[in-house]
C-alpha positions as CSV (number, residue, x, y, z in Angstrom):
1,X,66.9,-8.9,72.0
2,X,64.0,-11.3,72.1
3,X,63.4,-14.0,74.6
4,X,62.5,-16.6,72.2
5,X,66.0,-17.0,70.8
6,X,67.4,-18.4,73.9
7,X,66.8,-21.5,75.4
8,X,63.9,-21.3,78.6
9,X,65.9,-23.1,81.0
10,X,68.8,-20.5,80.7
11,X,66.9,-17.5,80.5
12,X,65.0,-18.4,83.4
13,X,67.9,-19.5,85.6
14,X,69.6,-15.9,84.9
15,X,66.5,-14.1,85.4
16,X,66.1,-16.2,88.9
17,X,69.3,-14.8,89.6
18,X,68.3,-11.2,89.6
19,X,65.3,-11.8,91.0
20,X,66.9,-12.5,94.1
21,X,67.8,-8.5,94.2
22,X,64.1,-7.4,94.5
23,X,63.3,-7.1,98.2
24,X,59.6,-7.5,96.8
25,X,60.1,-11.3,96.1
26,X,61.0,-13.7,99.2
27,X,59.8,-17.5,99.3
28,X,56.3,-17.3,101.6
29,X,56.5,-18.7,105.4
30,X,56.0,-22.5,105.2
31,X,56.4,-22.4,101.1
32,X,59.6,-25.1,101.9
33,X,56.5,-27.6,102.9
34,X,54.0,-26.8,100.2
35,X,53.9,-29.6,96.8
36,X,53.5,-27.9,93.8
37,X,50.2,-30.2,92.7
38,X,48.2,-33.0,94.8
39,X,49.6,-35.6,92.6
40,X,53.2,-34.7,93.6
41,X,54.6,-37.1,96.6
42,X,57.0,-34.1,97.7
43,X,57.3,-30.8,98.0
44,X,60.7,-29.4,95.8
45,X,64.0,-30.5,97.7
46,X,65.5,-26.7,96.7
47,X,62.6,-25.0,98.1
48,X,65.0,-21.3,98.6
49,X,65.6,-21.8,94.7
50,X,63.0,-23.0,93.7
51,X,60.7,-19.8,94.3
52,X,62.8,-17.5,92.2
53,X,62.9,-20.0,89.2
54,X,58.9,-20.5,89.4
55,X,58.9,-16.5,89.4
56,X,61.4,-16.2,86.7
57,X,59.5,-19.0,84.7
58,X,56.3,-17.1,85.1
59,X,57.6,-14.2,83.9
60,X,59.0,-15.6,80.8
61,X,55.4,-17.5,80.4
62,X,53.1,-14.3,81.2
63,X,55.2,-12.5,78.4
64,X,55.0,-15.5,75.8
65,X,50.9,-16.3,76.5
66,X,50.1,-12.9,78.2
67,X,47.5,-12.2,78.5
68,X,46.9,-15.2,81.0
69,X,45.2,-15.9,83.7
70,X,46.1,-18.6,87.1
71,X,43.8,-21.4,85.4
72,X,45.7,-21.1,82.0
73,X,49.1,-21.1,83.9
74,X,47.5,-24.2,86.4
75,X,47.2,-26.3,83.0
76,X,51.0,-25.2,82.0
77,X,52.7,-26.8,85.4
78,X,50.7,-29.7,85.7
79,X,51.1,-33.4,84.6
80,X,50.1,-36.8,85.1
81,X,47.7,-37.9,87.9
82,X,48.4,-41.3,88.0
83,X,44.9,-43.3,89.3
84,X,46.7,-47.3,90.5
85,X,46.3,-49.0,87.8
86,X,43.7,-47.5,85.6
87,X,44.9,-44.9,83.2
88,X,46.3,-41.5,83.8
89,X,44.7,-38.5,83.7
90,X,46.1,-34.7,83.0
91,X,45.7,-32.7,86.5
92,X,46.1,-28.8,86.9
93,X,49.2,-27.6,89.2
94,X,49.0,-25.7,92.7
95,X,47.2,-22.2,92.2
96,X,48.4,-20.8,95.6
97,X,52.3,-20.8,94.5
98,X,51.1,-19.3,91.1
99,X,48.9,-16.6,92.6
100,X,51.0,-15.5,95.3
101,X,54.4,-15.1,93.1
102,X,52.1,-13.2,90.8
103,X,51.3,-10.9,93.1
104,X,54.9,-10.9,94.2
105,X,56.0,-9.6,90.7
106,X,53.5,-7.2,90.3
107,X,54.2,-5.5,93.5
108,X,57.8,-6.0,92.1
109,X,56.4,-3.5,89.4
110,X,57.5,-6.3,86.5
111,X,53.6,-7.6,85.4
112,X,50.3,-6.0,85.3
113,X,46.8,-6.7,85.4
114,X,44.6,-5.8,83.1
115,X,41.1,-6.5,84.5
116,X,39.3,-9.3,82.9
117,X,42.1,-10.3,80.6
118,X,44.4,-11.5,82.9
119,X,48.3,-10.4,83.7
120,X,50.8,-8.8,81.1
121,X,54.4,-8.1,81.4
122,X,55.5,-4.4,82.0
123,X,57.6,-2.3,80.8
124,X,60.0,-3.1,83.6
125,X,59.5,-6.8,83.0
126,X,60.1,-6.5,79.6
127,X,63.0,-5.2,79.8
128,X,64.6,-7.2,82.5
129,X,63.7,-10.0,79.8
130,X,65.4,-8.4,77.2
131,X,68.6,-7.3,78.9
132,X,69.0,-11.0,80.4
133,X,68.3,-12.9,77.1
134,X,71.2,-10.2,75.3
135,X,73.8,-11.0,78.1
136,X,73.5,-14.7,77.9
137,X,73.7,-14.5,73.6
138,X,76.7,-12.2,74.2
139,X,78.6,-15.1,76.6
C-alpha cells in the first residue's frame, strides 16, 4: 500500500501513534520550551504530541523527497517572517528539532544516511509506512 493514497494529516497522526512504542524516540529535555522557527511567538501548546507528529511527518517527508538533507526539510516547515510593516519574507524552520528527531529515527533503525546524499527511509521505515497507510484505507 502506498503512502500517497492517503491523506498526510492521517497517515501521520497514526504513524505518531506507533511511534510512541519505540523507546528510541522521547521529546528532548527542555523541547516543551523550544519555538519551532524565530518568527514563531510560541513554542507548540501540545509539546508531548507534538514531537511524535514532527517525527512521524518527517518520516513520511524523508520517504516522499528522500534523499534530503536538514536545509531542504528547514525550507519545508517554514513560513512567513513578517518584517512590521514592510513585506514578508519566506524564513527557514528550526534545524535543532529537525536534526535531533532525525537522529532519533535513525537510532530507531526507520531512516538511513547515505553520506553526501542526505537521509532515506529504511526498510523498517518503509514498511511501518506501508502497514499504517493499509490499516487506515481498510477503516
Amino acid at each position: 500500500m502506498s503512502i500517497y493514497v492517503i491523506q498526510p494529516e492521517k497517515i501521520v497522526e497514526a504513524v505518531a501513534e506507533k511511534l510512541r512504542e519505540y523507546p528510541e524516540i522521547l521529546p528532548p529535555e527542555g523541547s516543551e520550551f523550544w519555538k519551532t522557527a524565530f518568527f514563531k511567538e510560541l513554542a507548540p501548546l501540545d509539546s508531548e504530541k507534538f514531537w511524535y507528529i514532527r517525527c512521524a511527518s518527517l518520516l513520511r517527508k524523508v520517504k516522499k523527497y528522500g534523499p534530503i538533507g536538514v536545509n531542504k526539510l528547514r525550507k519545508f516547515y517554514g513560513g512567513r517572517n513578517r518584517k512590521g510593516s514592510g513585506r514578508s519574507h519566506s524564513a527557514k524552520g528550526s534545524g535543532k528539532i529537525i536534526r535531533v528527531a532525525l537522529q532519533q529515527l535513525e537510532n530507531a533503525k526507520l531512516l538511513k544516511k547515505i553520506e553526501k546524499e542526505g537521509r532515506i527511509v529504511s526498510t523498517e521505515g518503509t514498511s511501518l509506512l506501508e502497514r499504517t497507510a493499509y490499516t487506515i484505507l481498510r477503516h
